[in-house]
C-alpha positions in Angstrom: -17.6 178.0 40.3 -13.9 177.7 40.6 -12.2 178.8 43.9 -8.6 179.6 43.0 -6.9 181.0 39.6 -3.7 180.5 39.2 -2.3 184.0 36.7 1.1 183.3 35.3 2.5 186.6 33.6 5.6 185.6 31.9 7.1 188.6 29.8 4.2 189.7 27.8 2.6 186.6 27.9 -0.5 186.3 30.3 -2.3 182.7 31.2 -5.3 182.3 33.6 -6.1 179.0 34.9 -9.0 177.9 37.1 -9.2 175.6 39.7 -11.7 174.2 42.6 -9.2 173.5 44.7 -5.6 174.9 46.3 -3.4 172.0 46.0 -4.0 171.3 41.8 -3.2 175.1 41.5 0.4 175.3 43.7 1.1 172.0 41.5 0.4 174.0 38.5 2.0 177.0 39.6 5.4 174.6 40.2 5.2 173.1 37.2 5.0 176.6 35.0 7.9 177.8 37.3 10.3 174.8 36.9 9.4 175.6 33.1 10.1 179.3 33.0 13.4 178.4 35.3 14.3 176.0 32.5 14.6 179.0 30.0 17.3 180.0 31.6 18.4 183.2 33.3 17.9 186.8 31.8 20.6 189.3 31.4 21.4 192.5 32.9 20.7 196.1 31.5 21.2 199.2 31.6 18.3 201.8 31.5 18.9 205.0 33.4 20.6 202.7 35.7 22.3 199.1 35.8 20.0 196.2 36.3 21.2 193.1 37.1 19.6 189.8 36.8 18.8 189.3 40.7 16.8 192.6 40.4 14.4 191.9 37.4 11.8 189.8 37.5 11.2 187.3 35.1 8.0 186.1 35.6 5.1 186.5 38.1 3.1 183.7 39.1 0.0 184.1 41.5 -2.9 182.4 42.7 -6.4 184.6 44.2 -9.3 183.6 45.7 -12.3 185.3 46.5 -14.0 188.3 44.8 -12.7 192.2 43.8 -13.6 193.0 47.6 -12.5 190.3 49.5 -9.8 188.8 47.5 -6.6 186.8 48.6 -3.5 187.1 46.7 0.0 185.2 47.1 2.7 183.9 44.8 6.1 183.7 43.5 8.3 185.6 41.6 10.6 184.2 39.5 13.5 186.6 39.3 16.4 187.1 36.5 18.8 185.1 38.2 16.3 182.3 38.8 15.8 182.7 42.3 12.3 182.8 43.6 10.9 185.2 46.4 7.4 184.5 47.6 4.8 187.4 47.9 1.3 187.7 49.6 -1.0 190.9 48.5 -2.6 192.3 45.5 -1.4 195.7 44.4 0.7 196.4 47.5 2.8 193.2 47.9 4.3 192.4 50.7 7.6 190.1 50.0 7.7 187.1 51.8 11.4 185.5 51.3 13.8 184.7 48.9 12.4 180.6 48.9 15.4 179.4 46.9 15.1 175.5 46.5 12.2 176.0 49.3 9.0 174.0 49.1 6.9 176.2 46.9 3.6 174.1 48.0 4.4 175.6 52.1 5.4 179.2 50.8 2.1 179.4 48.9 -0.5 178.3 51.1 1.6 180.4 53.8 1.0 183.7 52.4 -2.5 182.8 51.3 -3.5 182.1 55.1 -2.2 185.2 55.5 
């Protein structure tokens, strides 16, 4: 049974992947967000309020482990601007840091030990 999935929602697109172990999944999870970086950025707009690209987020990509009582959740998010910020936590997420250029391998397994 596979440890880790690896959930990429990229505007209304959602992927699962499954994997037995950590390492093939944070190399997955780069991969998909050097891809959705490569689109390039997303505009602002206005709704009620002005949005600007560094406050919409683009796509979300996480990777869990465990079951629905004892799961682990942690992952990036890949905001308008391109700039990534690192989360740990299912429905309340805690944000990490904004990782920049960062090595997305340490800010992963970072906020799943946690």
């Amino acid at each position: 049974m596979p440890r880790y999935t690896l959930t990429v929602r990229d505007g209304p697109r959602v992927e699962r992947e499954k994997f037995d172990e950590l390492e093939p999944a944070i190399a997955r999870l780069q991969q998909r967000a050097s891809e959705i970086r490569g689109e390039g950025r997303l505009p602002g707009v206005s709704a009620f309020r002005e949005y600007s690209p560094d406050e919409r987020v683009k796509a979300r990509l996480e990777i869990s482990t465990g079951r629905m009582l004892k799961k682990r959740e942690a992952g990036i998010d890949v905001m308008g601007d391109n700039s990534i910020v690192a989360f740990s936590g299912g429905v309340f997420r805690n944000p990490m840091e904004d990782v920049g250029e960062r090595d997305f391998e340490s800010a992963i397994a970072d906020a799943l030990r946690e």
